[in-house]
Backbone as CSV, one residue per row, in Angstrom:
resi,resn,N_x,N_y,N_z,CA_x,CA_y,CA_z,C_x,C_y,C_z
1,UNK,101.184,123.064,104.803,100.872,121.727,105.266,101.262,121.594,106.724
2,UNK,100.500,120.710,107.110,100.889,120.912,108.882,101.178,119.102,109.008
3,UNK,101.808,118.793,110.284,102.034,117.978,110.951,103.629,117.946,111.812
4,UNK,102.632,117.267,112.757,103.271,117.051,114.120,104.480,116.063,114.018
5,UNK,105.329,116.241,115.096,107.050,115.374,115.065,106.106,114.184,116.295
6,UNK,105.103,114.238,116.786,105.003,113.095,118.044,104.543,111.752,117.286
7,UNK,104.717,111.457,116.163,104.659,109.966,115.378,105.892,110.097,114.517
8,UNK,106.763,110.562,114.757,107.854,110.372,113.920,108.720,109.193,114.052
9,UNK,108.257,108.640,115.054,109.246,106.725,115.216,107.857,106.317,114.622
10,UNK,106.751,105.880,114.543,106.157,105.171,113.622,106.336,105.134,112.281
11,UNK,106.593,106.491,111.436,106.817,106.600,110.259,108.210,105.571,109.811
12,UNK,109.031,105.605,110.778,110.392,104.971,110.654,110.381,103.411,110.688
13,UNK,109.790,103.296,112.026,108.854,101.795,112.199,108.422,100.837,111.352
14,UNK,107.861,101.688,110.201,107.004,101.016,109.268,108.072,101.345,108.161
15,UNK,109.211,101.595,108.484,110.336,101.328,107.330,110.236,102.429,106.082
16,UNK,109.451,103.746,106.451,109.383,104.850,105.755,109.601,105.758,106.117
17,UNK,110.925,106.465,105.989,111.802,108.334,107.011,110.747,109.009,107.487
18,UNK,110.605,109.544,108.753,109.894,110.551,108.984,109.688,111.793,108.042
19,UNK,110.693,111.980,107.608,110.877,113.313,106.569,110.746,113.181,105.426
20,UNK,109.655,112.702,104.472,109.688,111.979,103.562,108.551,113.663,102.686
21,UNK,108.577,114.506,103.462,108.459,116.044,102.643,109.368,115.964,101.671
22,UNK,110.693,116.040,101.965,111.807,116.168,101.108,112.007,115.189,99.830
23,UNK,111.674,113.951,100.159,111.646,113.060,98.836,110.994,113.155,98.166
24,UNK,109.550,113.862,98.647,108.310,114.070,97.451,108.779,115.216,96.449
25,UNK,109.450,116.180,97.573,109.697,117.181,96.273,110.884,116.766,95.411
26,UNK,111.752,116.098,96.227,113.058,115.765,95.044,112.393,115.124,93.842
27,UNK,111.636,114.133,94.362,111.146,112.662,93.182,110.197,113.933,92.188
28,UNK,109.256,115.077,92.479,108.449,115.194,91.517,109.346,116.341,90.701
29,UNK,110.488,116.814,91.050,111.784,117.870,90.471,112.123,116.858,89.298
30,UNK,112.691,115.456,89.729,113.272,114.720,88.755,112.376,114.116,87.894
31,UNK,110.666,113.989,88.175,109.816,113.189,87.274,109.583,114.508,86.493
32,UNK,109.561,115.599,86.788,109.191,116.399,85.960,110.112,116.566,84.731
33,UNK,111.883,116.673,85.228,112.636,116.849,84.116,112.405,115.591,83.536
34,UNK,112.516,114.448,83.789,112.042,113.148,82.724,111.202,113.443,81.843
35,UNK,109.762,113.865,82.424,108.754,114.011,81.378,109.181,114.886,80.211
36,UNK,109.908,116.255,80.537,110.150,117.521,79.602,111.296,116.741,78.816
37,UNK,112.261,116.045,79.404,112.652,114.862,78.397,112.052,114.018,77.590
38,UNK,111.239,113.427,77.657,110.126,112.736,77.395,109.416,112.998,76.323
39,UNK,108.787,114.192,76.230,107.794,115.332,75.695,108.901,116.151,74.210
40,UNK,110.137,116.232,74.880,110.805,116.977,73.818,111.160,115.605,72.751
41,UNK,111.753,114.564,73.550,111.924,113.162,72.388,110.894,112.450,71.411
42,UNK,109.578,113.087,71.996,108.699,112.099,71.092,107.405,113.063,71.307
43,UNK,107.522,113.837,69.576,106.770,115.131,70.079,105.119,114.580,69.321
44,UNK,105.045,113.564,68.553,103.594,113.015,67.914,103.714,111.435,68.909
45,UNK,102.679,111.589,69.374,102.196,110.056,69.690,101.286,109.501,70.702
46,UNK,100.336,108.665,70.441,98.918,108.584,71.284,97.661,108.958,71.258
47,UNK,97.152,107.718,71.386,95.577,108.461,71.068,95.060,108.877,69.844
48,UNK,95.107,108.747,68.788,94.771,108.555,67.631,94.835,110.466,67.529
49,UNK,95.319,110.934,68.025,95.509,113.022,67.944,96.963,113.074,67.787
50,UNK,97.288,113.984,67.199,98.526,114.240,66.636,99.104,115.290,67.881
51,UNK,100.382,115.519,68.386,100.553,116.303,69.185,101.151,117.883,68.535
52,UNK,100.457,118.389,69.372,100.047,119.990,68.945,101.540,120.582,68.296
53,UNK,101.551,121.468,67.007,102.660,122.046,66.150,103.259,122.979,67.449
54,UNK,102.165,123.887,68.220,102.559,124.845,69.124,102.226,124.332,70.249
55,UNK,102.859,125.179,71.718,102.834,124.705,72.944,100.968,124.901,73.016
56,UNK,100.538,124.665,74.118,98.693,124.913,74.248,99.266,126.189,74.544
57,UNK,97.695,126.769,74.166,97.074,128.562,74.616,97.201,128.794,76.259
58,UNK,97.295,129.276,77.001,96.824,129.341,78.246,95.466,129.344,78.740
59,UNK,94.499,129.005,77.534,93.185,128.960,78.122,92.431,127.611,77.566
60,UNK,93.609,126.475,76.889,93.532,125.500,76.575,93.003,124.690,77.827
61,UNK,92.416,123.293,77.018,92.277,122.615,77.826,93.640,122.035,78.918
62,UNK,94.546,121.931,78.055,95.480,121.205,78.640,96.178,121.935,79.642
63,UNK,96.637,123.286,79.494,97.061,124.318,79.917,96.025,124.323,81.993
64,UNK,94.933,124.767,81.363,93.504,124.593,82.679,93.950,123.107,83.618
65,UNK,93.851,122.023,82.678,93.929,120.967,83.351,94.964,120.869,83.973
66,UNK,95.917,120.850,83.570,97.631,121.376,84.305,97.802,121.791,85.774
67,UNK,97.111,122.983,85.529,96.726,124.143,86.461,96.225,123.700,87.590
68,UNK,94.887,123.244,87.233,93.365,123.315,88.520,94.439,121.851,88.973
69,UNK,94.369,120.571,88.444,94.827,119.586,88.722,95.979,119.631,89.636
70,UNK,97.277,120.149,89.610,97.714,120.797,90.543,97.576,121.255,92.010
71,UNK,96.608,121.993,91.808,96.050,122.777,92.923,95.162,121.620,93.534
72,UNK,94.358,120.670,92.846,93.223,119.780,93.290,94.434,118.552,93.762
73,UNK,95.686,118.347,93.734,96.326,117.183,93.664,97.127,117.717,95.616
74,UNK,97.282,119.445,95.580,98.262,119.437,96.179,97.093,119.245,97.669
75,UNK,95.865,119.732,97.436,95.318,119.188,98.422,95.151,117.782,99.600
76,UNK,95.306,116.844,98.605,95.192,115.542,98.217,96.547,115.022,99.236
77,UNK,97.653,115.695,98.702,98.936,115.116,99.453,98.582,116.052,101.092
78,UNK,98.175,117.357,101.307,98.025,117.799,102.740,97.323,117.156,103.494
79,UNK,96.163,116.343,103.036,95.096,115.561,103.838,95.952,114.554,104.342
80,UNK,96.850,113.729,103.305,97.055,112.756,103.607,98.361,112.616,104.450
81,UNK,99.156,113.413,104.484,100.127,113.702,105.474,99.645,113.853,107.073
82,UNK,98.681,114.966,106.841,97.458,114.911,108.512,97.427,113.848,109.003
83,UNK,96.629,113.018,108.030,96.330,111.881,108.627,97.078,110.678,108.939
84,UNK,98.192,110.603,108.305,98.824,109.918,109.424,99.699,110.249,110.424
85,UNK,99.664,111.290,110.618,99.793,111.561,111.908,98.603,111.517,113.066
86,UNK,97.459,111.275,112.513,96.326,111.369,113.439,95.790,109.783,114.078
87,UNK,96.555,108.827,113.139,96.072,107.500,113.582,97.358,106.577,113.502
88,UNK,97.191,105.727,113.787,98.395,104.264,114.162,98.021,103.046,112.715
89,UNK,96.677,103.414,112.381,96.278,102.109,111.824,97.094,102.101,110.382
90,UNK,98.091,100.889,110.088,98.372,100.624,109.489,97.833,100.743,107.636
91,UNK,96.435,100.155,107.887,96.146,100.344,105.935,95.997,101.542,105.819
92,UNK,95.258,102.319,106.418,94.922,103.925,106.391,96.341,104.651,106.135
93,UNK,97.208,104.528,107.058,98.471,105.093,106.590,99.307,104.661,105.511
94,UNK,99.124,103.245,105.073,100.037,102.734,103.476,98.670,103.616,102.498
95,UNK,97.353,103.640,102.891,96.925,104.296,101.631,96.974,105.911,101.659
96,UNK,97.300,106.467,102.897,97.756,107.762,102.963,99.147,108.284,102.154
97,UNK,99.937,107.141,102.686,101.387,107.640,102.151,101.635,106.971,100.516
98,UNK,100.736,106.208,99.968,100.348,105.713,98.749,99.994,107.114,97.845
99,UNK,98.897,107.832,98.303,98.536,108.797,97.426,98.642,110.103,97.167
100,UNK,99.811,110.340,98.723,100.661,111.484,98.885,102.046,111.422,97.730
101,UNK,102.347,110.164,97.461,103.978,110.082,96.750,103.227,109.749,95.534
102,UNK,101.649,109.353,94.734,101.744,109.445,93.748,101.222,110.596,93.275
103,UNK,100.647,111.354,94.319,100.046,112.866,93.752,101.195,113.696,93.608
104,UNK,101.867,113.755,94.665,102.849,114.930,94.690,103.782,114.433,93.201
105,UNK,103.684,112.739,92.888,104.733,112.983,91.739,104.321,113.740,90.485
106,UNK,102.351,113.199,90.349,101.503,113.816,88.981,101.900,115.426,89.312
107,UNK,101.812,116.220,90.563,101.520,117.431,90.334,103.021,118.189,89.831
108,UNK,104.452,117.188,90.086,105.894,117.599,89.900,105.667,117.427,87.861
109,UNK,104.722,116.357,87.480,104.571,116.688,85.907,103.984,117.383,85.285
110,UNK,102.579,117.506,86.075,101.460,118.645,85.368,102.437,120.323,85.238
111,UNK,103.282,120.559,86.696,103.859,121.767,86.737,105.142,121.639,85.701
112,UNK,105.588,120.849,85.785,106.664,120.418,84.338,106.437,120.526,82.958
113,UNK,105.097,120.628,82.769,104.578,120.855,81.286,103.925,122.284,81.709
114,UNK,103.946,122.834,82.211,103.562,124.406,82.396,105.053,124.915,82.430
115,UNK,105.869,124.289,83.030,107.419,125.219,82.686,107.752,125.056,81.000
116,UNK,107.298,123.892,80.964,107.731,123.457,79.558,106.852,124.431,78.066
117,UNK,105.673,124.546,78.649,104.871,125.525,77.787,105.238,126.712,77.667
118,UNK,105.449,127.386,79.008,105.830,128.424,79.232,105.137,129.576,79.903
119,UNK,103.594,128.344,80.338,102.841,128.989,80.505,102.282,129.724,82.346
120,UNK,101.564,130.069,82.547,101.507,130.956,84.126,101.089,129.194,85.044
121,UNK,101.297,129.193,86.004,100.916,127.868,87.070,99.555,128.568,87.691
122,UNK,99.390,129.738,87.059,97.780,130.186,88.458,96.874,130.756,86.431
123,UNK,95.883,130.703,86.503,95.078,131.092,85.983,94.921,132.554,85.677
124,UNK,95.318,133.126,84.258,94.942,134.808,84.300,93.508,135.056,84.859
125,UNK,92.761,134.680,85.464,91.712,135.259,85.592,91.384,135.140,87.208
126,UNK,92.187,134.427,87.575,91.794,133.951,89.383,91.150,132.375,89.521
127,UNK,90.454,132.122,88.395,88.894,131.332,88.390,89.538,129.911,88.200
128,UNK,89.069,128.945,88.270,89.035,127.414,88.155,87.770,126.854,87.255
129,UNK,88.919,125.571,86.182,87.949,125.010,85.731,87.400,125.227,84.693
130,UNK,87.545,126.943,84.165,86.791,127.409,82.636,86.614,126.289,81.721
131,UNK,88.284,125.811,81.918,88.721,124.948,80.322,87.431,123.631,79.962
132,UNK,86.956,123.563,81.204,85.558,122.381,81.207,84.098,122.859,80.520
133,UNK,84.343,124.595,80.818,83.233,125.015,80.218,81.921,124.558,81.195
134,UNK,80.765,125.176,80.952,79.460,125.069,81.215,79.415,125.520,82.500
135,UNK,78.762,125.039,83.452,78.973,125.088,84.963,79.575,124.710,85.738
136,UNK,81.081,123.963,85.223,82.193,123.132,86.250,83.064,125.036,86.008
137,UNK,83.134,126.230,85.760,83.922,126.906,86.052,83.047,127.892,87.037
138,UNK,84.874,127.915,87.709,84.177,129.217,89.304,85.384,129.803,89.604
139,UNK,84.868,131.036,89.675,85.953,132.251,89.952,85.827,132.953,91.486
140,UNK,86.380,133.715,91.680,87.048,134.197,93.143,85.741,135.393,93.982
141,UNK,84.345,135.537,92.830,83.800,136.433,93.449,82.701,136.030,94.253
142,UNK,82.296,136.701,95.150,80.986,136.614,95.502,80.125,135.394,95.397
143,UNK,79.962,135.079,94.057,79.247,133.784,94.021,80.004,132.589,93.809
144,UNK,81.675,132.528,93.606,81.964,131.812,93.497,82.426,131.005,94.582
145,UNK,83.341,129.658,93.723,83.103,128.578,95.018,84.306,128.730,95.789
146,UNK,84.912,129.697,95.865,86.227,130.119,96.681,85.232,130.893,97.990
147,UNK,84.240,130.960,97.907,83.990,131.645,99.044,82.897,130.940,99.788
148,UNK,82.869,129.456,99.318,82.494,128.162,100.036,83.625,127.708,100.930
149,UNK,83.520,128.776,101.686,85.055,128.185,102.888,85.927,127.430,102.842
150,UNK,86.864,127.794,101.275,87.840,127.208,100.597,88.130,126.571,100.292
151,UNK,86.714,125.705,99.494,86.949,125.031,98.822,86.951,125.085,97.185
152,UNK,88.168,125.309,96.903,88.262,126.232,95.439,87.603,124.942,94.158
153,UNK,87.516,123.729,94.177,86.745,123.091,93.072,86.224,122.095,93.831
154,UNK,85.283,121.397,93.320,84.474,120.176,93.248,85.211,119.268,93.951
155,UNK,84.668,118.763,94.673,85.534,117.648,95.650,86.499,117.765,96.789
156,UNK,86.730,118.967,96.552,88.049,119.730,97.429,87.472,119.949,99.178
157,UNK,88.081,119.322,99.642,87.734,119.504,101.432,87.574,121.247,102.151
158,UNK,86.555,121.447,102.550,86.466,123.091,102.741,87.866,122.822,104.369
159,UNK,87.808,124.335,104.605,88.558,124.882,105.402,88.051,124.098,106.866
160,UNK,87.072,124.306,107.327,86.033,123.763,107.980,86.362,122.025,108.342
161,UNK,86.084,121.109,106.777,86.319,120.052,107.253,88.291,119.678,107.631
162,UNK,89.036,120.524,106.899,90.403,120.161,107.078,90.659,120.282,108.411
163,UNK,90.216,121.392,109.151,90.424,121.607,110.316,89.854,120.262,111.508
164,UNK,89.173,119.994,111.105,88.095,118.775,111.677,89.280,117.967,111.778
165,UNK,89.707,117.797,110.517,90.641,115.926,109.834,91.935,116.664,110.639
166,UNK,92.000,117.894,110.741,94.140,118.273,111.700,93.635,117.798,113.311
167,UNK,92.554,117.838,113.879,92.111,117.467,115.413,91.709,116.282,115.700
168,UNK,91.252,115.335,114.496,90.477,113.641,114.728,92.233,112.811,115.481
169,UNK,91.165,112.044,116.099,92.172,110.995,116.450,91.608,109.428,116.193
170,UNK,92.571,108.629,115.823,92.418,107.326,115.720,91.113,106.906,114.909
171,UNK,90.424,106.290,114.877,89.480,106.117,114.112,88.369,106.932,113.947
172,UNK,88.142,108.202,114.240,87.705,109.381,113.791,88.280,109.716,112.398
173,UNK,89.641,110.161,112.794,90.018,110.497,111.832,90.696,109.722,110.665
174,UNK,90.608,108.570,111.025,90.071,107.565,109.592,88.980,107.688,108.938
175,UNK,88.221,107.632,109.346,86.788,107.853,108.616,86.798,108.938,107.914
176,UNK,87.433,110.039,108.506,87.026,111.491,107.756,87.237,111.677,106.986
177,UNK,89.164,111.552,106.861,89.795,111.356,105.904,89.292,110.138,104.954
178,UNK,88.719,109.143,105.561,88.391,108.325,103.663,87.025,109.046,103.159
179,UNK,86.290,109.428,104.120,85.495,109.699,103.590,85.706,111.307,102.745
180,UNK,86.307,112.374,103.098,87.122,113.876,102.078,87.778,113.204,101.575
181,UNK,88.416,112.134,101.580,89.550,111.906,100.333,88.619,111.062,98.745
182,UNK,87.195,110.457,99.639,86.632,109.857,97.987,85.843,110.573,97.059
183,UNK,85.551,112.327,98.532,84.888,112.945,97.708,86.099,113.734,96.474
184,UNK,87.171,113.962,97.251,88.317,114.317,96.408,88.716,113.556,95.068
185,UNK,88.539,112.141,95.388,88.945,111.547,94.470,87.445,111.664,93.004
186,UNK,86.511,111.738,93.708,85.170,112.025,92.871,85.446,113.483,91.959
187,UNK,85.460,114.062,92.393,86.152,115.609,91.620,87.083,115.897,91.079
188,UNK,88.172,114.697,91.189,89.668,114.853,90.457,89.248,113.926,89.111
189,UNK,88.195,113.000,89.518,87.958,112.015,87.958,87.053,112.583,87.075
190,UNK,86.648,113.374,87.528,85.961,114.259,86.630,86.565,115.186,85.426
191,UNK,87.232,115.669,86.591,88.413,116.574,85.454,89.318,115.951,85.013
192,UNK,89.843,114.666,85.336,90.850,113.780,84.625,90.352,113.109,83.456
193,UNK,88.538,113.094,83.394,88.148,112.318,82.399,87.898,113.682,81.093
194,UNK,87.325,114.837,82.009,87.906,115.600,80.969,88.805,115.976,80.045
195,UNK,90.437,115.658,80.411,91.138,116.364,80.323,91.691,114.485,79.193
196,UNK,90.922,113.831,79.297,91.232,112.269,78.760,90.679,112.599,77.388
197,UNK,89.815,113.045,77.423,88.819,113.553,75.818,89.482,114.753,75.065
198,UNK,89.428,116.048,75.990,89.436,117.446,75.485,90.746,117.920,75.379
199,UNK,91.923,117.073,76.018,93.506,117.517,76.096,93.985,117.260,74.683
200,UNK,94.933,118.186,73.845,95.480,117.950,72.892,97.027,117.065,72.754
201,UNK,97.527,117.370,73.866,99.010,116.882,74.563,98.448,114.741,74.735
202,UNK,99.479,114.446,73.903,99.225,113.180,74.461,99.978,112.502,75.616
203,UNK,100.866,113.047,75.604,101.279,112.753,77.198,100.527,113.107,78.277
204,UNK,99.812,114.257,77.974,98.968,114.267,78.479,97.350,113.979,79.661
205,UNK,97.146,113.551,78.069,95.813,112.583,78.126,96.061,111.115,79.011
206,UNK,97.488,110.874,78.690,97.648,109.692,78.945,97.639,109.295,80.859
207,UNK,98.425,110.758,80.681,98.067,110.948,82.028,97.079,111.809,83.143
208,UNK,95.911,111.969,82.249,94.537,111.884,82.942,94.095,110.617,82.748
209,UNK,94.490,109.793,81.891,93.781,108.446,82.429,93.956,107.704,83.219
210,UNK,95.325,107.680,83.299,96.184,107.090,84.670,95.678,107.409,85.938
211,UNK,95.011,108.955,85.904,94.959,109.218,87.272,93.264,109.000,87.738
212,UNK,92.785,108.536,86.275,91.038,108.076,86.378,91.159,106.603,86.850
213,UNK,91.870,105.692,86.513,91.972,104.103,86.419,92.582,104.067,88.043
214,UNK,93.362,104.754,88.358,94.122,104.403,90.220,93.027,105.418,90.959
215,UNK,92.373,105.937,90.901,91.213,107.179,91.732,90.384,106.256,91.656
216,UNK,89.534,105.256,90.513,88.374,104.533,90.914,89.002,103.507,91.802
217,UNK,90.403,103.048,91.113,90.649,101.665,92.243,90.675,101.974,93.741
218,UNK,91.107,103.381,94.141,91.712,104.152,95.587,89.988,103.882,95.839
219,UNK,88.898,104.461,95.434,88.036,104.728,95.693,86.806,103.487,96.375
220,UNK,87.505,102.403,95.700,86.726,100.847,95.810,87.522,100.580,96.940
221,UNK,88.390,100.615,97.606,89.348,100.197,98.413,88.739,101.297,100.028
222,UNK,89.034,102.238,99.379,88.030,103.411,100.633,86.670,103.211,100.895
223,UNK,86.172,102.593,99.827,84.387,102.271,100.734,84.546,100.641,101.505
224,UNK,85.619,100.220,100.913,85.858,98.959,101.829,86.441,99.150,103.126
225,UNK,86.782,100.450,103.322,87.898,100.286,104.633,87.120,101.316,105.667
226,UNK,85.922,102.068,104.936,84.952,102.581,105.352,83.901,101.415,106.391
227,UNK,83.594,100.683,105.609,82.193,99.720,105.656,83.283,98.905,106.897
228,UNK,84.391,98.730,106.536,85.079,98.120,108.193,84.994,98.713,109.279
229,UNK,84.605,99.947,109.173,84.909,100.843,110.067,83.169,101.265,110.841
230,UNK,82.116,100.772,109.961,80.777,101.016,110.032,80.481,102.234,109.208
231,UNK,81.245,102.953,108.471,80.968,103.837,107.873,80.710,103.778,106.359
232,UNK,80.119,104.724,105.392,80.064,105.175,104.238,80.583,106.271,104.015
233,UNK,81.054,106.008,102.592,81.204,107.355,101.682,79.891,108.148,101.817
234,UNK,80.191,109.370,101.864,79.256,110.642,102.089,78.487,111.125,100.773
């Protein structure tokens, strides 16, 4: 993750530490042991599915969703760190630093139930997405979408545009960023709505829905702050 120390009195300014790297990882260390607390106290409940006798398979849904989600979340917090360092404007940065401290906390649980399973945090196979089945999975070769200038799933900002969103300034790079962050958010509800149906874990599920119900609201809020700006979602 990159960013610059030359806005580090604004971050403070607005009554939030410059160094607020460090709290994301403390807060998603401690949400994670909660949850594995959580998960071990109340092992049936939700959603009319009984929670699983054994941990998931590693090629489970829940296991996949864990995984890719993760990887699709940690993106999510790098954009949004960029960007406020790239602009002054106030809503852009409360919804930057909004979806950096609630991603980084989902991805401190998704990886908390992979310690808790026992299972690998990267995929035996390289690939993203299988657990969706059909044509939402893509692996590391040749045709896959890792070699769409890194953008490893659906929604995910290529190499190309990140670089764009680390150089924008001021209302450039507002726009960019809302506009990669709704396609992000478009590709994370996908697999969150997956993972709302096909997950066996009800803690789970519960929390792919959580992250479907605040992604459409983030998302209604970004074409509004877009359309202020003269712009659209892409």
């Amino acid at each position: 993750m990159t960013a610059s120390t030359d806005t580090a009195g604004s971050g403070e300014a607005a009554g939030r530490p410059a160094p607020v790297r460090l709290l994301f990882v403390g807060a998603a260390v401690l949400v994670a042991l909660a949850l594995t607390l959580w998960v071990l106290a109340t092992p049936g409940s939700g959603a009319g599915k009984p929670a699983p006798a054994e941990p998931p398979a590693v090629g489970s849904a829940d296991a996949g969703f864990a995984r890719d989600m993760a990887v699709h979340h940690q993106q999510a917090v790098e954009m949004s760190f960029v960007v406020r360092d790239r602009t002054d404007d106030e809503e852009v940065r409360r919804l930057a630093y909004d979806i950096a401290n609630t991603q980084a906390n989902q991805r401190g649980m998704l990886l908390g139930l992979l310690d808790l399973w026992g299972l690998p945090k990267v995929s035996p196979d390289g690939g993203y997405m299988a657990w969706m089945g059909g044509s939402h999975a893509h692996d590391h070769g040749d045709d896959g979408i890792a070699a769409k200038d890194g953008a490893l799933m659906p929604g995910m900002a290529t190499d190309t545009e990140l670089d764009r969103l680390r150089k924008a300034k001021g209302k450039d790079a507002e726009v960019l960023y809302l506009q990669l962050m709704t396609a992000h958010h478009m590709g994370g509800v996908d697999m969150a709505n997956a993972c709302a149906t096909q997950c066996e874990v009800p803690v789970e599920r519960r929390l792919a829905q959580g992250m479907v119900d605040a992604q459409e609201s983030e998302m209604r809020l970004m074409a509004d702050l877009l359309r202020a700006r003269g712009s659209s979602p892409r």
